[in-house]
N, C-alpha and C positions, 0 to 999 in steps of 0.2 A: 408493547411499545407505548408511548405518550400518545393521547389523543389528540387531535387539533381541534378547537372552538372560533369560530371566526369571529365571534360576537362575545364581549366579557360574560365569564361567568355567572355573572349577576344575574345577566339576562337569561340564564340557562337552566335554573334549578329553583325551587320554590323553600328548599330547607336548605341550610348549610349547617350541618353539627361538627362542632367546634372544640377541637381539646383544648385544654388548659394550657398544662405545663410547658412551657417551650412555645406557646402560641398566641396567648393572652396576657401571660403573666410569668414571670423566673424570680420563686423564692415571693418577697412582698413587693416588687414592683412591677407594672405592666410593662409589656413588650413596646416599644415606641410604635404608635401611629395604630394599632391594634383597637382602643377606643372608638377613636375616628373613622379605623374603615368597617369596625361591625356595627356602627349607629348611622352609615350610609348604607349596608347592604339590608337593614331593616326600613331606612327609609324609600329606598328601592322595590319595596316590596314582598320585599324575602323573609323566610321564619329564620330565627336563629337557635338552635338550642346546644348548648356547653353540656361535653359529653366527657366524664371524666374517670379513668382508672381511678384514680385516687381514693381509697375506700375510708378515711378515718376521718373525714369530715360531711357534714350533713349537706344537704343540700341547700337549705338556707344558710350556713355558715357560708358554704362558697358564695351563693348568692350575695351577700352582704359584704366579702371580700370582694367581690366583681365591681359593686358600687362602689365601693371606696376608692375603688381604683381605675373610677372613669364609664365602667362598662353596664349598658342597663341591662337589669338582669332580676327578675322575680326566681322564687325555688322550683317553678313549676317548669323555669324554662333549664334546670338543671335536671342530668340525668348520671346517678352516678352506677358506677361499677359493685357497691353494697346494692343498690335497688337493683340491678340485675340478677344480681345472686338471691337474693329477697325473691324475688319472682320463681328463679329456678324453681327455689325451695318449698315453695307455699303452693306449687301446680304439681308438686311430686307428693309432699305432706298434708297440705291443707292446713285450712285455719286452724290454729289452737298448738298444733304440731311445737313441741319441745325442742328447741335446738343445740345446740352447745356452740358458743361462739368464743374464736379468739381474734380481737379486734380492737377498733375503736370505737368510739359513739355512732361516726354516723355510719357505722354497719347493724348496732343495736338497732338506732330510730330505722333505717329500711328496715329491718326485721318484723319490729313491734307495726309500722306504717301497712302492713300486709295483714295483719292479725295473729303473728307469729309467735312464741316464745321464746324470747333469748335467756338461754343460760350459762353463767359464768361461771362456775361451780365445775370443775373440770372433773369431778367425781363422781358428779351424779352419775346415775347409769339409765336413768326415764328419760333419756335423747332419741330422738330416732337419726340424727345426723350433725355432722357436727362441720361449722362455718369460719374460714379463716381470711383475714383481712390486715393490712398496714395496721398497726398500732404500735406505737414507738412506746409504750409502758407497758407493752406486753414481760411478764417473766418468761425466764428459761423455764423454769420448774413445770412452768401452765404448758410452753409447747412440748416439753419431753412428753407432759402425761398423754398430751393431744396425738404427738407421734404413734404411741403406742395402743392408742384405742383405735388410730385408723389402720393401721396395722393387723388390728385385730378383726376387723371387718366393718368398721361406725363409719356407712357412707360418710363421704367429705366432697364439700363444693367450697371452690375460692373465689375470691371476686378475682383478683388481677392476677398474673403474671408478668410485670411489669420488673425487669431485674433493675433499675433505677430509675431515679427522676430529680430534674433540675433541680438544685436549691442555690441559697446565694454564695456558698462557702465549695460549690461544684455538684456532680454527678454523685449522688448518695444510694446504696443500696434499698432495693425497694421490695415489694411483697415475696417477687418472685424467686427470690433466694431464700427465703424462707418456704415457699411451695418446692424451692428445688431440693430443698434437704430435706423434708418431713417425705418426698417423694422417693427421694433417693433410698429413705432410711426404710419406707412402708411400704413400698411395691406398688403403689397406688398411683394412679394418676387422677387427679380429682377433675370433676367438673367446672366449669369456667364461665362466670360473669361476666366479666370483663373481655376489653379488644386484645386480639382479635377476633376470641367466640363470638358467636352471633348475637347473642341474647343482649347487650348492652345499645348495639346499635339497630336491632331489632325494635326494641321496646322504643328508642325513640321515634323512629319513624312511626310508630301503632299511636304515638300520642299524638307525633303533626297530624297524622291525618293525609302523608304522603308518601308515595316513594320517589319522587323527583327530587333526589337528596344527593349531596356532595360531603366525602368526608374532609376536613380539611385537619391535620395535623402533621405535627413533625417528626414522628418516629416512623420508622419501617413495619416493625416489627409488631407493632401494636396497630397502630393508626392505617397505615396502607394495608398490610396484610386482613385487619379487619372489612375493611372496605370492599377487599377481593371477597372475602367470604359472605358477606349480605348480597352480592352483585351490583355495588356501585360506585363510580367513577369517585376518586382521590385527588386533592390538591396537596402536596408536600410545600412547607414553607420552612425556610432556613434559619430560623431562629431561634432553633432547639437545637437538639443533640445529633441531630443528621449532618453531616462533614461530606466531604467529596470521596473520603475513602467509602464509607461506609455506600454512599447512594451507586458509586462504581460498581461495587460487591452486590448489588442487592440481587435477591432470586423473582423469578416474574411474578410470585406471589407479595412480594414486598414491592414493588415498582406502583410508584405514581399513576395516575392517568396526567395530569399536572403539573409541572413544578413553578416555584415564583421564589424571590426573596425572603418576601413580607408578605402579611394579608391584600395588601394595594394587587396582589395579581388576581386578586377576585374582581376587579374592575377591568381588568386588561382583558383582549384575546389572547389565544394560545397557539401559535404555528408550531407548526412539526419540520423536524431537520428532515431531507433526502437524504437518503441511506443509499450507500452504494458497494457489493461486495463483488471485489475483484480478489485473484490469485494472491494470497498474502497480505492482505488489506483491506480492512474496512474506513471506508468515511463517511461520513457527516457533516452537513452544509446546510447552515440557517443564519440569512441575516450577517452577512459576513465573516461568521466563522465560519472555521473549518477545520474537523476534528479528523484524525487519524489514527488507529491501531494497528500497528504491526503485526504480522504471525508469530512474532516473539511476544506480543502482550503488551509492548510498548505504546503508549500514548499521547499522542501531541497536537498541539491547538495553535494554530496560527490564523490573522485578521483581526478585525474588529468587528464591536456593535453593540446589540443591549446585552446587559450583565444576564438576566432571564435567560436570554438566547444563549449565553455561553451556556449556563448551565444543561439546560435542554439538547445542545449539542451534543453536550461530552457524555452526558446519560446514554441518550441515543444509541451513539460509536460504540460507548462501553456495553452496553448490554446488546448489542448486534453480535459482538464480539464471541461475549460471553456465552448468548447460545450456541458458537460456533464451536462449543464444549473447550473454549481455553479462557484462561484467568488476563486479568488487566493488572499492568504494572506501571505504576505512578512514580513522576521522578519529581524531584526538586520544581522544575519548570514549569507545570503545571499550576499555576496559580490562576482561581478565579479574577476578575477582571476590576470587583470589588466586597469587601465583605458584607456579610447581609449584615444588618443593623439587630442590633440585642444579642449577638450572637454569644450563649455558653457554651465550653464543655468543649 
């Protein structure tokens, strides 16, 4: 269930690592208001560091994409999902180690950044493993050959499993349909860089220099579910690809500690709704809502108050529910109170 914070989480945490896509920025423009509240929760006091699945760009490019778009940001304060996989590789291989990678740049630069060998040569056979990453120039040709040498036994690590991410034209397929087919086709499950493994969010706290860290992004499945797996508290923000179905459904490995609109709920507190489970009914009550599921699954929301507080309500209800081994079913009626701002997808 959601935690309660009496005090904004500013006040609570000394890192807050930060996804991209859907949190700072959708496609080339930033999320509104996203600038303003991470150059207040650094002037607060707080580390910031942008933690990102995204594998086919370097870390300075993001970096320099961040600036242009309001957000301060050095490469050192980026950590991406090729640098994760980079690290796997070089603590299994060691420096010098041959890799075979199919990718983009900034999975090369993590490579080489570690003391690695990246090879693009899908024929070589002097690999001891071979690396796969987003890269929108990749051939079919390179990953047929790639299927069939992991198939064959040429350990493989990916950086993300990420099956889409925002762009300006919508929800575009992303790494992880390509780890699901080369998976599907090779029997293999590879190893993993990227959230929700640990190694991505690992590596960033080893560089703050803390564990009093918050994950704050917008997907379940990546962003929350990572969080569960390092052991630390999650803030969900609405500005990405999470909808009310999706946060309804989620499994307790994907649920919040968290939830807010925008980044601005990093300045807030965080109340929790009372939950109450009678014969045939769950509810929930915060702040003038007041949420209810039926033992048929049905769901409904009557009162007012803060848009947050709905949200945190219906969460609540719905997954009290849920444990109670039955599903939630959304009608029409249901309508948030307002929509979150930026909102794609």
């Amino acid at each position: 269930m959601l935690l309660e914070s009496r005090r904004p989480l500013v006040e609570e945490f000394d890192l807050f690592m930060v996804d991209l896509d859907g949190v700072v920025y959708i496609g080339g423009r930033a999320v509104a208001g996203a600038p303003e509240a991470l150059s207040r929760v650094r002037a607060a006091g707080s580390k910031v560091a942008f933690v990102t699945n995204n594998a086919s760009r370097t870390a300075q490019t993001v970096a320099t994409h961040l600036n242009e778009l309001g957000v301060e940001a050095a490469a050192t304060d980026v950590v991406t999902s090729s640098q994760a996989a980079a690290g796997l590789l070089v603590r299994e291989w060691g420096v010098g180690a041959r890799v075979l990678m199919l990718g983009a740049e900034g999975l090369r630069e993590a490579l080489v950044a570690v003391g690695l060998d990246p090879v693009l040569d899908v024929t070589r056979d002097d690999v001891v493993a071979v690396v796969t990453g987003f890269g929108p120039d990749v051939l079919w040709r390179d990953v047929m050959r790639v299927a069939v040498r992991i198939r064959q036994g040429l350990p493989w690590v990916a950086t993300n499993t990420d099956m889409s991410f925002p762009t300006d034209y919508g929800q575009a397929p992303g790494h992880g349909v390509q780890v699901e087919m080369l998976s599907q086709f090779s029997g293999v499950t590879p190893q993993v860089g990227g959230k929700p493994s640990r190694p991505l969010l690992d590596e960033t706290m080893a560089r703050a220099g803390t564990t009093s860290a918050v994950m704050v992004g917008d997907r379940l499945d990546t962003d929350m579910e990572g969080a569960h797996n390092v052991g630390v508290p999650s803030l969900l923000v609405l500005t990405g690809v999470t909808g009310l179905a999706e946060l309804v459904a989620a499994t307790p490995q994907e649920r919040p500690s968290y939830i807010a609109s925008t980044l601005q709920g990093i300045f807030e507190p965080h109340p929790v709704a009372t939950t109450r489970v009678t014969p045939g009914l769950v509810t929930a009550a915060l702040d003038g809502w007041e949420v209810t599921v039926t033992a048929d699954g049905h769901l409904s929301v009557r009162g007012g108050g803060d848009g947050d507080d709905w949200w945190r309500a219906v969460a609540s209800a719905a997954w009290r529910h849920q444990d109670e081994g039955r599903g939630v079913v959304l009608t029409g009626s249901v309508v948030p109170p307002s929509e979150p701002v930026a909102r794609d997808g």
